[in-house]
C-alpha positions in Angstrom: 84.0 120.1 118.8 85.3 117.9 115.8 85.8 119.8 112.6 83.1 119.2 110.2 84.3 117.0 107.3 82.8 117.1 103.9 80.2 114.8 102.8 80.8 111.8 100.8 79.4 110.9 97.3 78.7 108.4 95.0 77.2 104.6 96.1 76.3 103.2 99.5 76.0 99.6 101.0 73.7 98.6 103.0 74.7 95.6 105.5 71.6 94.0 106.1 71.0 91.4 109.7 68.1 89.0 109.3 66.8 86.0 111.5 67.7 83.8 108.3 71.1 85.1 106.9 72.9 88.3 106.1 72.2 90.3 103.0 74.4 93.1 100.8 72.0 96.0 99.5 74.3 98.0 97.1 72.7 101.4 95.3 74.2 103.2 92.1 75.9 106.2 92.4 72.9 107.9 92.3 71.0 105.9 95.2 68.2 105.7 92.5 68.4 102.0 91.4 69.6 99.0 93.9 71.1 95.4 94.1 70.7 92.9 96.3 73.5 90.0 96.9 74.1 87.0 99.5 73.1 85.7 101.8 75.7 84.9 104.0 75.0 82.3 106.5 71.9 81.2 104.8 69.7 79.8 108.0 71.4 81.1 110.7 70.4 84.3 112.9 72.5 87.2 112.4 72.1 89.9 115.3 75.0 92.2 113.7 76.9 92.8 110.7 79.4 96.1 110.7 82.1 96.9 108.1 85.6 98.7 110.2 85.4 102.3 108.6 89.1 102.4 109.8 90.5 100.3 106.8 86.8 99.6 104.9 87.7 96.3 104.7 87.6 94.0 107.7 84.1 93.2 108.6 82.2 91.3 111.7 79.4 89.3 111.9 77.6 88.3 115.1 75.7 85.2 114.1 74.1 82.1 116.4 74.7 79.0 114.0 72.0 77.2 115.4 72.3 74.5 118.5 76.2 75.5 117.6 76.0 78.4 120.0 76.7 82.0 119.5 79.8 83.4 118.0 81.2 85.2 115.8 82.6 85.4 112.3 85.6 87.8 110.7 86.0 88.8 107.0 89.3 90.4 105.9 87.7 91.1 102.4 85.0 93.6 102.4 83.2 89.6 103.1 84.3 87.7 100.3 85.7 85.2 102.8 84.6 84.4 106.5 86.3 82.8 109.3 85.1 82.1 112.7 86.9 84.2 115.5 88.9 82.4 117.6 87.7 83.4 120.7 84.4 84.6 120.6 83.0 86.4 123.3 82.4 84.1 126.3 81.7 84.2 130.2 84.8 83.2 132.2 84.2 78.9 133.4 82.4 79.3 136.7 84.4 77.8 139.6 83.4 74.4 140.4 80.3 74.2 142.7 79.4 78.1 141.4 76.7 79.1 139.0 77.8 80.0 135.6 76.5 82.6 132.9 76.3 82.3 129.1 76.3 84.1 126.4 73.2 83.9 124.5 74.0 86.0 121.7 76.6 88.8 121.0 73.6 91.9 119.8 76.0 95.2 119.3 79.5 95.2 117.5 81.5 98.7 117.4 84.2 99.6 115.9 86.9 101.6 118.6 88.6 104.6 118.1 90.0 106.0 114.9 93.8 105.8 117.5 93.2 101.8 118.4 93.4 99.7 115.2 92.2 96.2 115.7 89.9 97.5 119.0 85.9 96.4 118.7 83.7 96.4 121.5 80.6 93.4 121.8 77.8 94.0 123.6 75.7 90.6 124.2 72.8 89.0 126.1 72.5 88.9 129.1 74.2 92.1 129.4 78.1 92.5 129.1 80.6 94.3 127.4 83.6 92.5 125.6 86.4 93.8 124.1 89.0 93.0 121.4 92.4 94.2 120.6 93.4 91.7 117.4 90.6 93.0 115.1 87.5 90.7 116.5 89.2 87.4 116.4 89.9 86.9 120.3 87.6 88.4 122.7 87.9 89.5 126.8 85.4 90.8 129.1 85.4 94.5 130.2 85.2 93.4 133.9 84.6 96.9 135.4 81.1 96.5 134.0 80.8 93.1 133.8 81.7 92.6 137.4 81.0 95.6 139.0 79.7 95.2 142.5 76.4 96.9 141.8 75.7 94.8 138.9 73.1 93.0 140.8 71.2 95.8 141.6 71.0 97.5 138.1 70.3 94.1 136.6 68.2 92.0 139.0 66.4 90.5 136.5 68.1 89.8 133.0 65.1 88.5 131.0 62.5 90.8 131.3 62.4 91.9 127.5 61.6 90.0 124.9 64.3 87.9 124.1 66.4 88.5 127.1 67.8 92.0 127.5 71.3 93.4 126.2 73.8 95.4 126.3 73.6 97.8 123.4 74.5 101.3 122.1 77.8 100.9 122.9 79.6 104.4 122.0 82.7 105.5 121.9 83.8 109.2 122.1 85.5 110.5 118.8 87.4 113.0 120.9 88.5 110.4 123.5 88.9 106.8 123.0 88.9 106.3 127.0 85.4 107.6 128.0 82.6 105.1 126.8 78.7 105.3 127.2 76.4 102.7 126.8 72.9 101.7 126.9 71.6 98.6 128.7 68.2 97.0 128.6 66.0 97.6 132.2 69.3 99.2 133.8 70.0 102.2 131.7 73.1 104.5 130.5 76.1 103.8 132.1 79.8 105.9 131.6 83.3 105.3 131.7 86.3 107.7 131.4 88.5 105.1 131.7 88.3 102.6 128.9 85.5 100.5 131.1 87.3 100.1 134.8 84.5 102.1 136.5 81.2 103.1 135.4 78.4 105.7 137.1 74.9 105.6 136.3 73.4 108.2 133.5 69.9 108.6 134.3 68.6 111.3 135.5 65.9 113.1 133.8 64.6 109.7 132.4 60.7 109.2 133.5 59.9 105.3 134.4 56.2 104.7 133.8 56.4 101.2 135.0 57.8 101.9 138.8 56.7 105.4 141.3 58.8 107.8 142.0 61.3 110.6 139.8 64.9 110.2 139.1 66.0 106.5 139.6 69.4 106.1 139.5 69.4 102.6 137.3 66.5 100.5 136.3 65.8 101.9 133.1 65.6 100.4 129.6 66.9 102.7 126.9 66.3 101.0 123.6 68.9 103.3 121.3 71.5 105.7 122.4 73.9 107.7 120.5 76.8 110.6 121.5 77.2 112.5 118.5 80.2 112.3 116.4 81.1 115.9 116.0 79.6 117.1 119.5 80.2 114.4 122.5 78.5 117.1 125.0 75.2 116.2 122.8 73.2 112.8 123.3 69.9 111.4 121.8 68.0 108.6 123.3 65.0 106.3 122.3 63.4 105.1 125.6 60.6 102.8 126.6 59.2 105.7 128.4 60.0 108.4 125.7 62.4 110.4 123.6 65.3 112.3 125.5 68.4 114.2 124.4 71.2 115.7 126.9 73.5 118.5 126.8 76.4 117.8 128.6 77.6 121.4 130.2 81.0 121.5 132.0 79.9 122.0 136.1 76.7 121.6 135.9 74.5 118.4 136.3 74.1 115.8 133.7 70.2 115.0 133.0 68.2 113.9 130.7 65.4 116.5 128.7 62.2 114.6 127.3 62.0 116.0 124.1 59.7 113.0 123.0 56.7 115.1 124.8 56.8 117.8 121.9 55.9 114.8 119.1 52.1 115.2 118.0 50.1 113.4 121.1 47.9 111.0 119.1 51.2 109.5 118.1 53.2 110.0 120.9 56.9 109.5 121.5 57.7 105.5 121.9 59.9 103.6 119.9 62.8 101.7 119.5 65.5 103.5 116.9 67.2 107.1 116.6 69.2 108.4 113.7 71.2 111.5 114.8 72.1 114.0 111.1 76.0 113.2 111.1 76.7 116.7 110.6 73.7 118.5 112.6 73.6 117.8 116.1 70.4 119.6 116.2 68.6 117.0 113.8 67.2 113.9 114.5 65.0 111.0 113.6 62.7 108.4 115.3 60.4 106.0 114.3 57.3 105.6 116.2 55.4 103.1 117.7 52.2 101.9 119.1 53.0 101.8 123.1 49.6 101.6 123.9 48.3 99.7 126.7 49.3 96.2 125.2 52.2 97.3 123.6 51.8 96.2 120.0 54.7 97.5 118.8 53.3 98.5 115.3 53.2 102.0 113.7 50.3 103.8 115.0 47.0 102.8 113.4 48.9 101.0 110.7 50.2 104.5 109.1 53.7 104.6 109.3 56.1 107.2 109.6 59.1 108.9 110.3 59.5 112.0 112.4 62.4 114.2 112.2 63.5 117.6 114.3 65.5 119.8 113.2 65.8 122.3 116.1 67.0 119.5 119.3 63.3 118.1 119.7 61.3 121.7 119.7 59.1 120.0 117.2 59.2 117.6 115.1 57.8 116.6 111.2 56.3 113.9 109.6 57.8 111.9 106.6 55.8 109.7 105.0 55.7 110.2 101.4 55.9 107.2 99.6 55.1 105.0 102.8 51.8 103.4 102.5 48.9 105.3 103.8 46.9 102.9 105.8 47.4 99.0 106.4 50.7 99.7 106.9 51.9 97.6 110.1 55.6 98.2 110.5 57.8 97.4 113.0 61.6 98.5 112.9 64.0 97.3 115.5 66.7 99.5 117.4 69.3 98.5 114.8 67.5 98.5 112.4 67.6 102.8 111.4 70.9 103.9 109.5 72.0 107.2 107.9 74.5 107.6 105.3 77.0 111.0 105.4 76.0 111.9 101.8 75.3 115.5 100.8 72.0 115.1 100.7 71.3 112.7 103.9 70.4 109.1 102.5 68.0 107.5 105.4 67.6 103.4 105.3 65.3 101.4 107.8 64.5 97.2 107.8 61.1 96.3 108.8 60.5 93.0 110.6 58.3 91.8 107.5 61.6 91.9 105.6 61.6 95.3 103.8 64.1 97.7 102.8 63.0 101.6 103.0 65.0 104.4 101.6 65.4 108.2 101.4 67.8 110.0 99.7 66.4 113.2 100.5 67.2 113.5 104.3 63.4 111.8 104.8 61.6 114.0 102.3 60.3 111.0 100.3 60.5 107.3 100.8 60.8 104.0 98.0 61.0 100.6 99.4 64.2 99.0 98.0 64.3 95.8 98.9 61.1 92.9 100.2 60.7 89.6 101.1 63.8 89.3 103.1 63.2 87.5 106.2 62.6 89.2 109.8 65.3 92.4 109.8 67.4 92.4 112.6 69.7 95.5 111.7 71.1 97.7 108.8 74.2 99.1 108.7 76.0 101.6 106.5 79.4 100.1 105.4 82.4 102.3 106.9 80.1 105.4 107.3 81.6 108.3 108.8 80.3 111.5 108.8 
């Protein structure tokens, strides 16, 4: 296990992913009062905005400039100035006579390993994994995912979700810069030890309402997945079919525990994000959904909340204070969930209707920051480490 560092103080910055622009929500040092700057890209859909906590100033953007086509955009100045990359990431030309894929939108950018300056990982849609070594500007695909032989057969259909699926949660070990896990929509968690030449299957455990049968290897659809920083033997997952951690015990069987069945039933345990504490690998959060029978993807009867556990899913609280009590129709996107590595844990989600929710008090209480952004598609924390 990582030694645990001590907390940080003062201001955070929110980087803030809309379907309209990007957006700069700075706080005081206090996290009482807040400013809001940009946009960046006015007009243009931004999937992804992450500052490199490595040197806290080189920044990426995944942006689809309209009929341009997806790419992506680099800023060597905390994003005073932006340039396009030069290779963005891209589908090798299919041979002639040969279908061809296309990138329809890099989703996940991640910074590598505190030992590989200039290394990002991409995950896009349809699902793949690209990697740079030149700080984001030229990109290659990780082949042993991209074309692994049994890519068919966890993927056989790439646009079931809304929106197409994609290849997201893309994590890299703090311990090890070679061993990788990743979440990918309707196929599941997938591993490498080797810096993405082979990849297993990380399923088991994992219920799949939609199909008969226990313990599919592949066919899943995690929506968020994290390894935590300080413990990479502990993982947290938000599934369509439930909330799930893993303890990852040298000789024994990795598997999946659905922790989700412990939240209170009325509310039940879909959703899309998960914040793990960065110092507490026993503490989580999730926000809830309605996964009813049509799957409105709202908070349940329009009183939204967030739910934290502080004893590895056992049980779980609600946080709501400050949140409005009825009439209250959230809906908060897997990216859209970020923790700071304050003292006292600052909390920050983005709503689809373009709002800006706070906590500086670990969830205790919540004040909406920031409204009438357009349609949130993530929020970041710039360069937070724990």
């Amino acid at each position: 296990m990582t030694p645990t560092p001590r907390p940080k103080r003062g201001a955070v910055e929110l980087l803030i992913s809309t379907r309209k622009g990007a957006f700069r929500l700075k706080s005081d040092a206090t996290r009482a009062s807040w400013k809001l700057r940009g946009p960046w890209n006015l007009g243009q859909i931004v999937n992804h905005m992450v500052l490199d906590p490595r040197d806290n100033k080189t920044m990426l953007m995944a942006a689809r400039p309209g009929h341009l086509g997806p790419s992506l955009f680099r800023s060597e100045d905390r994003g005073k100035t932006w340039v396009e990359a030069k290779r963005p990431p891209a589908f090798p030309k299919a041979k002639k006579g040969k279908p061809g894929r296309s990138v329809s939108h890099t989703f996940w950018l991640q910074p590598g390993h505190d030992d590989e300056p200039g290394v990002w990982y991409a995950g896009t849609s349809p699902p793949a994994l690209f990697r740079s070594t030149d700080g984001g500007n030229t990109w290659r695909g990780v082949d042993g995912f991209n074309n692994h032989p049994d890519r068919k057969k966890w993927l056989p259909d790439e646009a079931t979700p809304p929106d197409g699926a994609t290849l997201h949660s893309i994590n890299v070990d703090p311990s090890d810069p070679r061993h990788l896990v990743i979440g990918v929509s309707v196929a599941g968690v997938f591993e490498s030890t080797d810096r993405g030449k082979t990849w297993k299957p990380m399923n088991k455990g994992c219920d799949m309402d939609y199909l008969p049968g226990d313990d599919h290897e592949y066919g899943h659809d995690p929506h968020c997945l994290g390894v935590h920083p300080l413990d990479s033997s502990r993982l947290w997952q938000q599934n369509h079919c439930g909330i799930y951690r893993m303890d990852r015990v040298a000789g024994e069987e990795d598997r999946w525990i659905r922790v989700g069945r412990n939240m209170p039933k009325a509310i039940g345990d879909i959703g899309f994000p998960i914040v793990m504490h960065p110092r507490d690998p026993d503490t989580a959060w999730v926000f809830p959904m309605d996964g009813s029978s049509v799957w409105p993807r709202v908070s349940p009867g329009g009183k939204p909340a967030v739910y934290r556990t502080t004893n590895a899913g056992k049980s779980w609280t609600r946080q709501d204070k400050g949140m409005p009590k009825s009439q209250g129709w959230f809906t908060v996107k897997r990216q859209c969930f970020a923790q700071d590595a304050r003292e006292s844990i600052g909390l920050y989600f983005g709503t689809t209707s373009g709002e800006i929710w706070a906590s500086k008090n670990g969830g205790g209480s919540w004040k909406c920051v920031a409204k009438h952004l357009p349609h949130i598609y993530a929020v970041e924390v710039a360069g937070v480490r724990p």
